[in-house]
PyMOL Python script that loads the backbone (N, CA, C, O; Angstrom):
from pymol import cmd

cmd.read_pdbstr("""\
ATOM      1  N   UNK A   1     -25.116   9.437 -17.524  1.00  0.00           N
ATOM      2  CA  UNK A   1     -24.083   8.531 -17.110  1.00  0.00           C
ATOM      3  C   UNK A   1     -23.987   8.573 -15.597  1.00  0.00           C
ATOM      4  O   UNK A   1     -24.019   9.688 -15.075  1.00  0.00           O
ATOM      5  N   UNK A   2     -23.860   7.357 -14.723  1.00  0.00           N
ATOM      6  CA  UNK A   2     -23.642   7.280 -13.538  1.00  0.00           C
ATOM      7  C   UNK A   2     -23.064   6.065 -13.271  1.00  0.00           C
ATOM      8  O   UNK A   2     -23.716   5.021 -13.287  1.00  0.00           O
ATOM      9  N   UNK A   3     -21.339   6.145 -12.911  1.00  0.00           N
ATOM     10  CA  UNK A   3     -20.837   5.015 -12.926  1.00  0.00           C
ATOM     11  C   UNK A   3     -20.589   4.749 -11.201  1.00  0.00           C
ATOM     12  O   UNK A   3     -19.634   5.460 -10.891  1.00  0.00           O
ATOM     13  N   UNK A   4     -21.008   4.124 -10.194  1.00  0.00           N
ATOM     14  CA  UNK A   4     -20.216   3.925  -8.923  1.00  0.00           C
ATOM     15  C   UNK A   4     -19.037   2.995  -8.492  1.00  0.00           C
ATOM     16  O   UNK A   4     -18.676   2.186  -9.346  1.00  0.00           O
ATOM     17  N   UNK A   5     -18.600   2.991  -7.689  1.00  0.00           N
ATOM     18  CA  UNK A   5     -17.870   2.106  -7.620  1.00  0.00           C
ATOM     19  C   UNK A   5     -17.223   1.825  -6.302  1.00  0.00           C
ATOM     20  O   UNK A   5     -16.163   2.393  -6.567  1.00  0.00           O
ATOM     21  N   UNK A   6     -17.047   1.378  -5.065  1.00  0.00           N
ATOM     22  CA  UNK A   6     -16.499   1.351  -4.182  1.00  0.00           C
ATOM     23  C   UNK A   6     -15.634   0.732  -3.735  1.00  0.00           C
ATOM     24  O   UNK A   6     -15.528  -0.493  -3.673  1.00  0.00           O
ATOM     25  N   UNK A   7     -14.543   1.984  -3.182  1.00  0.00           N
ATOM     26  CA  UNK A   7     -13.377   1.865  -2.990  1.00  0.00           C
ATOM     27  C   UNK A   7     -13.465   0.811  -1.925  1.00  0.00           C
ATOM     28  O   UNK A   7     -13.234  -0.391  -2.056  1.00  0.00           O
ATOM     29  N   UNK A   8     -13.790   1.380  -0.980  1.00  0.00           N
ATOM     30  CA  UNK A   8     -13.614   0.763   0.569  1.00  0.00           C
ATOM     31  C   UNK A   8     -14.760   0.093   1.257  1.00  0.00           C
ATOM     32  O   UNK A   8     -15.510  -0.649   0.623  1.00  0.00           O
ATOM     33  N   UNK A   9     -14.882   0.272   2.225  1.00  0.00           N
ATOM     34  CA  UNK A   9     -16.034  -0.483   2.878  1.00  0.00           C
ATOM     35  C   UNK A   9     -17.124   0.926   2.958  1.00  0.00           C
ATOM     36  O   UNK A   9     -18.341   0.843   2.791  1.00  0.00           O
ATOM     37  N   UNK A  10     -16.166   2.549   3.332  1.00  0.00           N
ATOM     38  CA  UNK A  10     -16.813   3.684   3.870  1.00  0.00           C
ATOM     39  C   UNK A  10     -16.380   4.792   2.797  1.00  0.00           C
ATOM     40  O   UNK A  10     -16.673   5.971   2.994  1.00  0.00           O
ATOM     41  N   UNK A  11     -15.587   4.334   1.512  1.00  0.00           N
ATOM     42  CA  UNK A  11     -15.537   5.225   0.466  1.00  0.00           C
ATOM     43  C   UNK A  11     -15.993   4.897  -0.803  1.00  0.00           C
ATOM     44  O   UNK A  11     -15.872   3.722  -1.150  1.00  0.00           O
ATOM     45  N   UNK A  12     -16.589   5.846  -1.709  1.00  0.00           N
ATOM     46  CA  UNK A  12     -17.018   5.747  -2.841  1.00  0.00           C
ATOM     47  C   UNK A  12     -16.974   6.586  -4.037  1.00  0.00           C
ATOM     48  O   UNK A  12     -16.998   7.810  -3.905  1.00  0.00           O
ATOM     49  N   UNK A  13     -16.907   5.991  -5.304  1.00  0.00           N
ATOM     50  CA  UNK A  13     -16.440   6.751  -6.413  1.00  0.00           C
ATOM     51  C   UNK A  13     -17.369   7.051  -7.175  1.00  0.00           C
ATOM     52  O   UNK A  13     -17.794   6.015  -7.685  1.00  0.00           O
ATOM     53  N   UNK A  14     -18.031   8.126  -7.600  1.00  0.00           N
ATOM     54  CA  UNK A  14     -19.035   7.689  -8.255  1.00  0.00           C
ATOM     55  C   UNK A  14     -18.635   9.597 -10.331  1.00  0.00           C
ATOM     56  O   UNK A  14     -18.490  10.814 -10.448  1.00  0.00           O
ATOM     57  N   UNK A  15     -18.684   8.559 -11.048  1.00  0.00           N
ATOM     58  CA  UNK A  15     -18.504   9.499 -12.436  1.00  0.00           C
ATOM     59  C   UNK A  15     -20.036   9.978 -12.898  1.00  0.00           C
ATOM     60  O   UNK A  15     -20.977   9.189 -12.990  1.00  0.00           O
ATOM     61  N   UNK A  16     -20.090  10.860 -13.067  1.00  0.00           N
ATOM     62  CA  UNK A  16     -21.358  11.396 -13.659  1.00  0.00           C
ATOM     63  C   UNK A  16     -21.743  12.779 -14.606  1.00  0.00           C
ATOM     64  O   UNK A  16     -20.907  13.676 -14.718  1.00  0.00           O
ATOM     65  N   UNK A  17     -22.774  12.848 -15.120  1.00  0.00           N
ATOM     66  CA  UNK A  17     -22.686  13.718 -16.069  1.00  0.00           C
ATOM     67  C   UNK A  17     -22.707  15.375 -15.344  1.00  0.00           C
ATOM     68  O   UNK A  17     -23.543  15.575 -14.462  1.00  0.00           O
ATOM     69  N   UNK A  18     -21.719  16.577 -15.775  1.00  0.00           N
ATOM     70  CA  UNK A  18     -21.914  17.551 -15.175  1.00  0.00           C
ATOM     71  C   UNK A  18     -22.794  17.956 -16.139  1.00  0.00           C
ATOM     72  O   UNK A  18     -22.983  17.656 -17.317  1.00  0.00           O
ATOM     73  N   UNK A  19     -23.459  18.972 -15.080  1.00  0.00           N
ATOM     74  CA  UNK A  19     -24.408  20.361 -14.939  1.00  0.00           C
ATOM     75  C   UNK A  19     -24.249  21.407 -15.409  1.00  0.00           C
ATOM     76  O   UNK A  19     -23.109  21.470 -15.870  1.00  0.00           O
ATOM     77  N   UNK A  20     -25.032  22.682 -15.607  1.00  0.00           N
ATOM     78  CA  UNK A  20     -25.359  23.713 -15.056  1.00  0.00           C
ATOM     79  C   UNK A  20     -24.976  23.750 -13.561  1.00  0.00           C
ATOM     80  O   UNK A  20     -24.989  22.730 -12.873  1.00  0.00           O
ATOM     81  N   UNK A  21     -24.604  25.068 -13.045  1.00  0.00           N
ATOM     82  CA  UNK A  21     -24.176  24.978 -11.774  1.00  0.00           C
ATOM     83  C   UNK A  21     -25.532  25.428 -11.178  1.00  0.00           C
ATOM     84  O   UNK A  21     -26.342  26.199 -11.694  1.00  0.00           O
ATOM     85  N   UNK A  22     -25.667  24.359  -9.182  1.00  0.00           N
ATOM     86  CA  UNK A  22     -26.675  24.054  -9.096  1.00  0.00           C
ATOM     87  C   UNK A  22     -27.019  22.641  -8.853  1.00  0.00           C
ATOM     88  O   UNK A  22     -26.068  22.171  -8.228  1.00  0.00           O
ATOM     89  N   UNK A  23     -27.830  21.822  -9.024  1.00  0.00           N
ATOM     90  CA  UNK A  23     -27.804  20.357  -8.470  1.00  0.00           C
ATOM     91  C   UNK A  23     -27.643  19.388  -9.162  1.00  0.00           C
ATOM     92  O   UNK A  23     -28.276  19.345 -10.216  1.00  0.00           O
ATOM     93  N   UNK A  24     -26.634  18.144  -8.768  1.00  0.00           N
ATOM     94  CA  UNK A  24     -26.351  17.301  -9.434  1.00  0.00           C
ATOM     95  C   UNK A  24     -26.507  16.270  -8.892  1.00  0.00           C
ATOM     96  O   UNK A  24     -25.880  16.016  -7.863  1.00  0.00           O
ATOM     97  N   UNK A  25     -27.485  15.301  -9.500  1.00  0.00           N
ATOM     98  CA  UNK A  25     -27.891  14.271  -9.367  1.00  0.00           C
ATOM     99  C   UNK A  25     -26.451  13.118  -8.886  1.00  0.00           C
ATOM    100  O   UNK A  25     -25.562  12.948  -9.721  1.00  0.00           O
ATOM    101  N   UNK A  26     -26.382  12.531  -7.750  1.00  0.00           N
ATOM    102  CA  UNK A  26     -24.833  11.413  -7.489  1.00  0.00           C
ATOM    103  C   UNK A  26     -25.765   9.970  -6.888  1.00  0.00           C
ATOM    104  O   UNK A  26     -25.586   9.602  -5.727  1.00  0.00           O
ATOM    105  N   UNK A  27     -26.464   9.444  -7.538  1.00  0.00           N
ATOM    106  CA  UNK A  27     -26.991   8.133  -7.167  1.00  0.00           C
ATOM    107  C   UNK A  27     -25.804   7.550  -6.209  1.00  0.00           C
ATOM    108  O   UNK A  27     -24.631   7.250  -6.431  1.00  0.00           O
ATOM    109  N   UNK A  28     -26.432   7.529  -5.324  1.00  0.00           N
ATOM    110  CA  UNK A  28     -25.970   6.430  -3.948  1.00  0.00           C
ATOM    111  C   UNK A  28     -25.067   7.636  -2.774  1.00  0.00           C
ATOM    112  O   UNK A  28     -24.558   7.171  -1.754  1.00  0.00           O
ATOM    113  N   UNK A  29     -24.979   8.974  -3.042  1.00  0.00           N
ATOM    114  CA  UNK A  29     -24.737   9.648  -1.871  1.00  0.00           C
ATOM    115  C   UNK A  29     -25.729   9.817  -1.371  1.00  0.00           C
ATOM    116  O   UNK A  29     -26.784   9.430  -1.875  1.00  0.00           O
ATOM    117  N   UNK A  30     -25.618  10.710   0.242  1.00  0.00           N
ATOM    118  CA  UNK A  30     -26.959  10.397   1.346  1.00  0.00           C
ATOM    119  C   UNK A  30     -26.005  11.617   1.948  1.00  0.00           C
ATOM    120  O   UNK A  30     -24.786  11.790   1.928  1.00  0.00           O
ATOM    121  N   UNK A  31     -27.306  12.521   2.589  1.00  0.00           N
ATOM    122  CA  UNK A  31     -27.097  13.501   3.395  1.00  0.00           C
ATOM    123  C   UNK A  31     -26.371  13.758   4.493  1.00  0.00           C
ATOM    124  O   UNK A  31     -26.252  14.869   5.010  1.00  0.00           O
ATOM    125  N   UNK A  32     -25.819  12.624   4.911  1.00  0.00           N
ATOM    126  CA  UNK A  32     -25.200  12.882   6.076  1.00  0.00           C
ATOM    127  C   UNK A  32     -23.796  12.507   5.720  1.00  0.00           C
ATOM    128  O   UNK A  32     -23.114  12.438   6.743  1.00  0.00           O
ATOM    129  N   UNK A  33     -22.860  12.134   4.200  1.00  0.00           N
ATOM    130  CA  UNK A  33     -22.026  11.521   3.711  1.00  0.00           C
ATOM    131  C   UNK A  33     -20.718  13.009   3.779  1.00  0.00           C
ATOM    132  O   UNK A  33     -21.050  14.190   3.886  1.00  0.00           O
ATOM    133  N   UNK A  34     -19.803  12.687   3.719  1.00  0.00           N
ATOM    134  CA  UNK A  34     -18.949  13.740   3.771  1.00  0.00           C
ATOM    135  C   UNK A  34     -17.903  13.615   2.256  1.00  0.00           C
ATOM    136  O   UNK A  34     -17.153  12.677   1.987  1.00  0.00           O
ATOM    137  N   UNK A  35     -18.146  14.877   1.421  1.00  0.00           N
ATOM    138  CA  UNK A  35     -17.666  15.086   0.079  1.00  0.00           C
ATOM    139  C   UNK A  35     -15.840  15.265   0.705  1.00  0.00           C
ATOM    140  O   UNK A  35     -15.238  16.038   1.450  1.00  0.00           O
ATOM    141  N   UNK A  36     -15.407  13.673  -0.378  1.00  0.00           N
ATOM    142  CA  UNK A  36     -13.965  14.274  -0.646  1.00  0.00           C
ATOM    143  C   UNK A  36     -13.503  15.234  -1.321  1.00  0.00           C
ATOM    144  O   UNK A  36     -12.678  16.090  -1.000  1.00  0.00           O
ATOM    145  N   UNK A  37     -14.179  15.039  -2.479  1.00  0.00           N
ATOM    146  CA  UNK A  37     -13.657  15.361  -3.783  1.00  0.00           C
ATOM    147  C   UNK A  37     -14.655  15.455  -4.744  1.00  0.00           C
ATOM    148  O   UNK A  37     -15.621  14.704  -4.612  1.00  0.00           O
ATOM    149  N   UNK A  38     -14.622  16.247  -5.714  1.00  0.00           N
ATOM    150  CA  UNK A  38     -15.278  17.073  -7.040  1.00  0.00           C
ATOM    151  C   UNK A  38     -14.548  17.379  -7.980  1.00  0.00           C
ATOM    152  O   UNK A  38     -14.147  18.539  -8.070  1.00  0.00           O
ATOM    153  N   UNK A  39     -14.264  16.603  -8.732  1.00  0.00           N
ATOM    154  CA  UNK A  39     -12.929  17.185 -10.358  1.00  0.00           C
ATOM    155  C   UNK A  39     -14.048  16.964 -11.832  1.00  0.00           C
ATOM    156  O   UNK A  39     -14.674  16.017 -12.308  1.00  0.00           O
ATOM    157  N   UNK A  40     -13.852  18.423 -12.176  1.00  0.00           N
ATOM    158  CA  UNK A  40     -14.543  18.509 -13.134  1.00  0.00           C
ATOM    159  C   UNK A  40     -13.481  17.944 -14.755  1.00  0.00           C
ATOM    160  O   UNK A  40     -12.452  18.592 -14.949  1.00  0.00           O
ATOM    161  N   UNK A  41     -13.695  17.219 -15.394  1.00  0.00           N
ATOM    162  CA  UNK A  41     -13.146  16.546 -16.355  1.00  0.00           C
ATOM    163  C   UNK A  41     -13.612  17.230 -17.499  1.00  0.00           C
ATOM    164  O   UNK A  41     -14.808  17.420 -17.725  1.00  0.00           O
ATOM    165  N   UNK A  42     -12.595  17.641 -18.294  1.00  0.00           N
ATOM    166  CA  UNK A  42     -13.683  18.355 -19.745  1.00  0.00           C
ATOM    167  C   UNK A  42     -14.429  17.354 -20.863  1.00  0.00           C
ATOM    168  O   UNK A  42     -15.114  17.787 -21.790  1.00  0.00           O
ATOM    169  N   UNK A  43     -14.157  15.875 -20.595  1.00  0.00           N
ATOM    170  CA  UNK A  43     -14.975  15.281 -21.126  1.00  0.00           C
ATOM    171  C   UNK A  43     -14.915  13.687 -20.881  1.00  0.00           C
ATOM    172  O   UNK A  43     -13.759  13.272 -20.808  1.00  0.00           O
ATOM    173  N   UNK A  44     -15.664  12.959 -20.775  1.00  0.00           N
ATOM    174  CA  UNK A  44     -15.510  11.684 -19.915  1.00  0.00           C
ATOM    175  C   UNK A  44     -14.428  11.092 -20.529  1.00  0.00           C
ATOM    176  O   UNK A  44     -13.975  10.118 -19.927  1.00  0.00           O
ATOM    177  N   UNK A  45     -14.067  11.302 -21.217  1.00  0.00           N
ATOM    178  CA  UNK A  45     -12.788   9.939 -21.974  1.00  0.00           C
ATOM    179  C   UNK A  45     -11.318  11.225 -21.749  1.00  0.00           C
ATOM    180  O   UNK A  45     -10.132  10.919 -21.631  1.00  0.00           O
ATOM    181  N   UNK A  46     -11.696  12.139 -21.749  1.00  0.00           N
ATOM    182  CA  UNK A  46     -10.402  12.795 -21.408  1.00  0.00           C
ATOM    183  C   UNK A  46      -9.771  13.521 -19.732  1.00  0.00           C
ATOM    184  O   UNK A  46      -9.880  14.592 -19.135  1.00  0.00           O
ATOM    185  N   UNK A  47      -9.325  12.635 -19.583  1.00  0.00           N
ATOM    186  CA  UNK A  47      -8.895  12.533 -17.768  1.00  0.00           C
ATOM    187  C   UNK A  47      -7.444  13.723 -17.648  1.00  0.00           C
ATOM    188  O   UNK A  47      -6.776  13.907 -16.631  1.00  0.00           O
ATOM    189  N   UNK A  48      -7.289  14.250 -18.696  1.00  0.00           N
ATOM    190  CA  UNK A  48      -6.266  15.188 -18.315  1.00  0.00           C
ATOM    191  C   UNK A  48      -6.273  16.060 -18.181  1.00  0.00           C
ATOM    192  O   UNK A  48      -5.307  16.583 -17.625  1.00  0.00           O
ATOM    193  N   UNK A  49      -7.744  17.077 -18.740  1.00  0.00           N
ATOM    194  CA  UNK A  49      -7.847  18.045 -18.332  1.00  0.00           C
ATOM    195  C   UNK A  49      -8.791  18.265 -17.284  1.00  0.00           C
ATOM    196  O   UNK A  49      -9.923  18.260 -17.767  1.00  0.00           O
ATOM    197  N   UNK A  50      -8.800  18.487 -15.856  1.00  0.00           N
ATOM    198  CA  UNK A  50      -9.434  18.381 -15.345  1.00  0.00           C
ATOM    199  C   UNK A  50      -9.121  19.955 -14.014  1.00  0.00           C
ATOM    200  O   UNK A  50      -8.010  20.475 -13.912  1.00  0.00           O
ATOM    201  N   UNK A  51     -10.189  20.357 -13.289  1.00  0.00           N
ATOM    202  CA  UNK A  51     -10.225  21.033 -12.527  1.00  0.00           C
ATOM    203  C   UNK A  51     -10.429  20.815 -11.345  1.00  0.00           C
ATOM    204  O   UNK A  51     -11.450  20.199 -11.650  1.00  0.00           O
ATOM    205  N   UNK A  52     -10.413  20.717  -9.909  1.00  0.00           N
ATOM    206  CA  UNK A  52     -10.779  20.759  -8.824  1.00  0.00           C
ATOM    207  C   UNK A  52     -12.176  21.413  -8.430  1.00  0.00           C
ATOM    208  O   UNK A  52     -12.212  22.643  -8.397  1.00  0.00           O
ATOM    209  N   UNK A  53     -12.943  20.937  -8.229  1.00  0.00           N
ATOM    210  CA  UNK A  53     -14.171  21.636  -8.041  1.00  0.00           C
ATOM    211  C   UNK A  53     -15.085  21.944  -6.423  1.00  0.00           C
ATOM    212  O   UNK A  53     -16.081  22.573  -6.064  1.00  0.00           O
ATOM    213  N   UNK A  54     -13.843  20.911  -5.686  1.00  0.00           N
ATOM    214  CA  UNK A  54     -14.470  20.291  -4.481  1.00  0.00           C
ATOM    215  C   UNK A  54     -14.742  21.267  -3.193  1.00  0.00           C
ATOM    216  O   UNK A  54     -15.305  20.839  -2.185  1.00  0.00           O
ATOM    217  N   UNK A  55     -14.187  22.923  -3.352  1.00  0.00           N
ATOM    218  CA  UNK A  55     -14.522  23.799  -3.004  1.00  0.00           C
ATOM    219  C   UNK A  55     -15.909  24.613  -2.737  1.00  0.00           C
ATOM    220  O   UNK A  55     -16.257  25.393  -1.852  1.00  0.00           O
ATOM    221  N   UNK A  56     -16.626  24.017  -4.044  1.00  0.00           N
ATOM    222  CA  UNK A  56     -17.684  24.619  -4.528  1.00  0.00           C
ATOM    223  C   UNK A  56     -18.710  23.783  -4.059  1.00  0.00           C
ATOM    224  O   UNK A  56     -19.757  24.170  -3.541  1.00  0.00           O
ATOM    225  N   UNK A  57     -18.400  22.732  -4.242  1.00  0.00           N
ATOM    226  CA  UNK A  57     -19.793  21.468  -3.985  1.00  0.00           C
ATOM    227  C   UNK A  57     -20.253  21.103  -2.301  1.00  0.00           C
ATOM    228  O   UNK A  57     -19.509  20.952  -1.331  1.00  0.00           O
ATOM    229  N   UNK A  58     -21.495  21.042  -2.366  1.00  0.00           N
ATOM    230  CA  UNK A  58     -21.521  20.133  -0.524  1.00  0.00           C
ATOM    231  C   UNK A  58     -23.051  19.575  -0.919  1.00  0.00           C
ATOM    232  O   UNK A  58     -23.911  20.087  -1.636  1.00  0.00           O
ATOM    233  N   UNK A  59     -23.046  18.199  -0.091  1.00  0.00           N
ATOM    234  CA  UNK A  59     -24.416  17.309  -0.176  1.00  0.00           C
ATOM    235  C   UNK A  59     -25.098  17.891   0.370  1.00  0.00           C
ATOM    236  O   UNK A  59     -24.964  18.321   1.516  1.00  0.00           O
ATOM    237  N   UNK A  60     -26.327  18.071  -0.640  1.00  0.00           N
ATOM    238  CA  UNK A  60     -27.712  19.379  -0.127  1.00  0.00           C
ATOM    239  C   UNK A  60     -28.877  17.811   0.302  1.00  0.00           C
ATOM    240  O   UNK A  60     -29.669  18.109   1.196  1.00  0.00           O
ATOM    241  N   UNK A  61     -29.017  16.459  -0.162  1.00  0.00           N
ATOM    242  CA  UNK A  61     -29.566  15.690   0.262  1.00  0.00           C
ATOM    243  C   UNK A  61     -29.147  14.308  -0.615  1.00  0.00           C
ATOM    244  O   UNK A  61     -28.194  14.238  -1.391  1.00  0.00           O
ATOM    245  N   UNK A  62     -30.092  13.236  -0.299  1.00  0.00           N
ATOM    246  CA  UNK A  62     -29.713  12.541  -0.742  1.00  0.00           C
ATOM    247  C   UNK A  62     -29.621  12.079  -2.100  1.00  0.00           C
ATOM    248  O   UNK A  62     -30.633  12.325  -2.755  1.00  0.00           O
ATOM    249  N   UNK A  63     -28.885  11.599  -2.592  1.00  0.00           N
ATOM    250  CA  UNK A  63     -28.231  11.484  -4.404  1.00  0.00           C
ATOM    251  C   UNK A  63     -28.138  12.838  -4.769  1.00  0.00           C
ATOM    252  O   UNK A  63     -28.252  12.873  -5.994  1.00  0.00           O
ATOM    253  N   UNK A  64     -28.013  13.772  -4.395  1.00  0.00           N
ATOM    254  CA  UNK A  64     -27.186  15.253  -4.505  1.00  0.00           C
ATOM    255  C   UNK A  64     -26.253  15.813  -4.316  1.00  0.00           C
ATOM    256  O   UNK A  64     -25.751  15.471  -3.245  1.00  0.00           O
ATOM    257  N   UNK A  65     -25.579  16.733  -4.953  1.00  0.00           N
ATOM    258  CA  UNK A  65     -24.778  17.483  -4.621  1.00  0.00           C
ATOM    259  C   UNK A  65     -25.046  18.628  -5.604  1.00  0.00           C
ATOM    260  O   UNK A  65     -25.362  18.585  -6.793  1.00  0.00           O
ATOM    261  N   UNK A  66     -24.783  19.917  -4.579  1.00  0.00           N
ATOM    262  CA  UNK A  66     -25.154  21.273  -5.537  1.00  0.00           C
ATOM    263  C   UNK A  66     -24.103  22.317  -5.212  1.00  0.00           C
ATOM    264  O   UNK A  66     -23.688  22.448  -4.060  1.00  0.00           O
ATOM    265  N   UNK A  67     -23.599  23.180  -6.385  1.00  0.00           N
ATOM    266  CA  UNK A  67     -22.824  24.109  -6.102  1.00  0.00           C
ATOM    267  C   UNK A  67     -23.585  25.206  -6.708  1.00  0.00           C
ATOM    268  O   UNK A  67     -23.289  25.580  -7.843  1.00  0.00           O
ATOM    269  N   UNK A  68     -24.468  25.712  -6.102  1.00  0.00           N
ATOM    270  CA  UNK A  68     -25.152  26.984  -6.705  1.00  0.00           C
ATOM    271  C   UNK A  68     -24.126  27.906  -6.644  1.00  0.00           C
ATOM    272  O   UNK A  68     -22.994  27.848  -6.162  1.00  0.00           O
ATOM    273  N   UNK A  69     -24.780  28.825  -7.265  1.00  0.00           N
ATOM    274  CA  UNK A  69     -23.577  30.014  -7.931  1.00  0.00           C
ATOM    275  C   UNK A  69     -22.623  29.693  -8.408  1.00  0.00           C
ATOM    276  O   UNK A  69     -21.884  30.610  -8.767  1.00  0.00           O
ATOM    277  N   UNK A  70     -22.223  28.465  -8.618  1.00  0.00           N
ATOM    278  CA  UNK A  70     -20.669  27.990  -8.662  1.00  0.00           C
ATOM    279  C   UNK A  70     -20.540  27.838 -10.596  1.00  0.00           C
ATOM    280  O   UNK A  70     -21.325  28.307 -11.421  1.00  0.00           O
ATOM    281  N   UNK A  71     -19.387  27.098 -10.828  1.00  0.00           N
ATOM    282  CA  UNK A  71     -18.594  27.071 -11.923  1.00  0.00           C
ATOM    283  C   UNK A  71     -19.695  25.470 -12.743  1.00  0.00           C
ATOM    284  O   UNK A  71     -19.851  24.310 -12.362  1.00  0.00           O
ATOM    285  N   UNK A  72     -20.187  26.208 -13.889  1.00  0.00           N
ATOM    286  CA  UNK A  72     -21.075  25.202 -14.903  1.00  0.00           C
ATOM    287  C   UNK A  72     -19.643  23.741 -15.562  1.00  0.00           C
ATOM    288  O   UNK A  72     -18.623  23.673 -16.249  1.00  0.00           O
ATOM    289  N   UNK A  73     -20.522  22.899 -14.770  1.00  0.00           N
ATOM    290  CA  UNK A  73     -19.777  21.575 -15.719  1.00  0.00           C
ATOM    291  C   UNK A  73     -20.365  21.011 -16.601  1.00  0.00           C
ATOM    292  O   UNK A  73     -20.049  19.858 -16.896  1.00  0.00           O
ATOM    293  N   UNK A  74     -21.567  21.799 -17.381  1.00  0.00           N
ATOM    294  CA  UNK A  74     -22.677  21.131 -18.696  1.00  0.00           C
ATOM    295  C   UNK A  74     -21.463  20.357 -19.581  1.00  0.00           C
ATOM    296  O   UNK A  74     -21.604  19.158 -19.817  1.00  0.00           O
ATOM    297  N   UNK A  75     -20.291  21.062 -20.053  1.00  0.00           N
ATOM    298  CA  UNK A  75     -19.444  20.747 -21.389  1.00  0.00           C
ATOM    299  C   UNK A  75     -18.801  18.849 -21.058  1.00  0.00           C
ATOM    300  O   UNK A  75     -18.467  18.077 -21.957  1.00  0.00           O
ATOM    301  N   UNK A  76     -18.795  18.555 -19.677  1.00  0.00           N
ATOM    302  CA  UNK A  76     -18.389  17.633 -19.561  1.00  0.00           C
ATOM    303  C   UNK A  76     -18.985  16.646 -18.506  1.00  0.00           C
ATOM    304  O   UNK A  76     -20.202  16.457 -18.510  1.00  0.00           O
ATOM    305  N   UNK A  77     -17.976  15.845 -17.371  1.00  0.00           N
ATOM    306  CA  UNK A  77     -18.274  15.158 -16.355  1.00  0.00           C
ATOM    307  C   UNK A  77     -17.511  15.611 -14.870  1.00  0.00           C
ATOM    308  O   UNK A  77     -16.729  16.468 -14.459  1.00  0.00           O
ATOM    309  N   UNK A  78     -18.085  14.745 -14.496  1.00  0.00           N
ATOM    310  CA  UNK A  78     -17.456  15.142 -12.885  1.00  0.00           C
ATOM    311  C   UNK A  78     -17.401  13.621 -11.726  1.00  0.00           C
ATOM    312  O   UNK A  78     -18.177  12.700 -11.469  1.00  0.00           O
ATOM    313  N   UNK A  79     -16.338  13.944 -11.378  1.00  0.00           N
ATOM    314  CA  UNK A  79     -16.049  12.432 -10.920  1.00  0.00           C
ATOM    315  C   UNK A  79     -15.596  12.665  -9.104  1.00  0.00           C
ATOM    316  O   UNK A  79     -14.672  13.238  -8.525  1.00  0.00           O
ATOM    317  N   UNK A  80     -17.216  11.610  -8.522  1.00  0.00           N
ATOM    318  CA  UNK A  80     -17.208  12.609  -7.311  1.00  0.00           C
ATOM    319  C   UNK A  80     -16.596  11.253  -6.020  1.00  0.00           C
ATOM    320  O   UNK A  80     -16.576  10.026  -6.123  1.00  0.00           O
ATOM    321  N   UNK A  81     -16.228  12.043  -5.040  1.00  0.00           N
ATOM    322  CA  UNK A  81     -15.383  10.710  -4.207  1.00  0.00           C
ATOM    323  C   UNK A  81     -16.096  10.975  -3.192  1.00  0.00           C
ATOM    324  O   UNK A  81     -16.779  11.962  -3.463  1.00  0.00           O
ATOM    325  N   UNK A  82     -16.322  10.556  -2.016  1.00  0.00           N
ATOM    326  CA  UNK A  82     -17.355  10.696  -0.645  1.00  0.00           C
ATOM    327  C   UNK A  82     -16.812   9.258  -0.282  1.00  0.00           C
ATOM    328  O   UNK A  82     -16.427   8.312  -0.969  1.00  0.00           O
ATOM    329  N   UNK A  83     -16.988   9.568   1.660  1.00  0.00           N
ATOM    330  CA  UNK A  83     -17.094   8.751   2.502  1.00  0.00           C
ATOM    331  C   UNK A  83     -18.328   8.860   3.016  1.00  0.00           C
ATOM    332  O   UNK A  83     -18.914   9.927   3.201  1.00  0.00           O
ATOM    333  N   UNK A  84     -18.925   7.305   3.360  1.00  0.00           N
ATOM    334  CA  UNK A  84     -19.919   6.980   3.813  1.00  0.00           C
ATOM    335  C   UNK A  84     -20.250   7.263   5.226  1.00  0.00           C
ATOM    336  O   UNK A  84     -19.417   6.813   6.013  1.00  0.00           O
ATOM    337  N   UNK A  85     -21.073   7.780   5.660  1.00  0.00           N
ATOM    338  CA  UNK A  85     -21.308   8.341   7.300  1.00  0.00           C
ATOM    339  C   UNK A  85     -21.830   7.135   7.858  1.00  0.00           C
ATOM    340  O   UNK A  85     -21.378   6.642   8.891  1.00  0.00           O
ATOM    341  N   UNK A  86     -22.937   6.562   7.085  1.00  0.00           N
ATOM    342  CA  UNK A  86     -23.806   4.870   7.416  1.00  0.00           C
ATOM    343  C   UNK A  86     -24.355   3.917   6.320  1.00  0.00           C
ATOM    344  O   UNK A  86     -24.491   4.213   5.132  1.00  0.00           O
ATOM    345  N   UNK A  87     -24.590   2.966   6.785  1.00  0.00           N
ATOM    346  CA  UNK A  87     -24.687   2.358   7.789  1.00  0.00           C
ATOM    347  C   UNK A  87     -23.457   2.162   8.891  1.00  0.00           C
ATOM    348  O   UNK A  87     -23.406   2.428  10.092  1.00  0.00           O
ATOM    349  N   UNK A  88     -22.526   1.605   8.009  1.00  0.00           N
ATOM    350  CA  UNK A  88     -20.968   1.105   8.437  1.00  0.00           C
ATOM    351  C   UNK A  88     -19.828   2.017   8.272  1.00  0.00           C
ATOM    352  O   UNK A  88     -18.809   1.858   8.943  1.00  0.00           O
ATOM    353  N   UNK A  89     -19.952   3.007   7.376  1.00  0.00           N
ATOM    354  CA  UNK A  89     -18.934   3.504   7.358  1.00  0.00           C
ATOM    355  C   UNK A  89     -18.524   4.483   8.743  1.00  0.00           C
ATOM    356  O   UNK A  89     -19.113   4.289   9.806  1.00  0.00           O
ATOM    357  N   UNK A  90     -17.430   5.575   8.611  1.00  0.00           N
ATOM    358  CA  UNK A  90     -16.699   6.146   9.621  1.00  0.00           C
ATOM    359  C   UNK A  90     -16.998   6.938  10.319  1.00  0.00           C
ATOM    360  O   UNK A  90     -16.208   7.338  11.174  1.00  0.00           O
TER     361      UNK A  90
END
""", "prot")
cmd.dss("prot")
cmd.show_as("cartoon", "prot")
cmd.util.cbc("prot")
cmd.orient("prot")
């Protein structure tokens, strides 16, 4: 699953399937993008239980993000927010 969606002209939403902790595939982030946000969801249709994850994560390149050593999101999803560095964004 990889849903995007953009907020703004320089922000973006993007839902996707969690991992093993370690690298996660985010179609349409880019290395130089700056991570808002990382909330691990225990399962895509259930938005209430969810964790903060955004501690753990940072863009290792492009359509990535990896939290090695960090906390496994295999059981569910993760719904990731980033601002755009370029073309246009901030």
């Amino acid at each position: 699953m990889s849903n995007t969606t953009h907020l703004t002209s320089s922000q973006t939403i993007a839902m996707v399937d969690g991992g093993a902790a370690g690298d996660i595939t985010v179609t349409g982030i880019e290395s130089q993008d700056e991570l808002v946000s990382v909330t691990h969801l225990s399962s895509a249709s259930d938005v209430l239980s969810t964790e903060d994850l955004t501690a753990e994560f940072s863009v290792t390149a492009d359509d990535t993000i990896n939290n090695a050593a960090g906390t496994s999101s295999a059981n569910g999803a993760l719904l990731v927010v980033w601002n755009k560095k370029s073309p246009y964004g901030v």
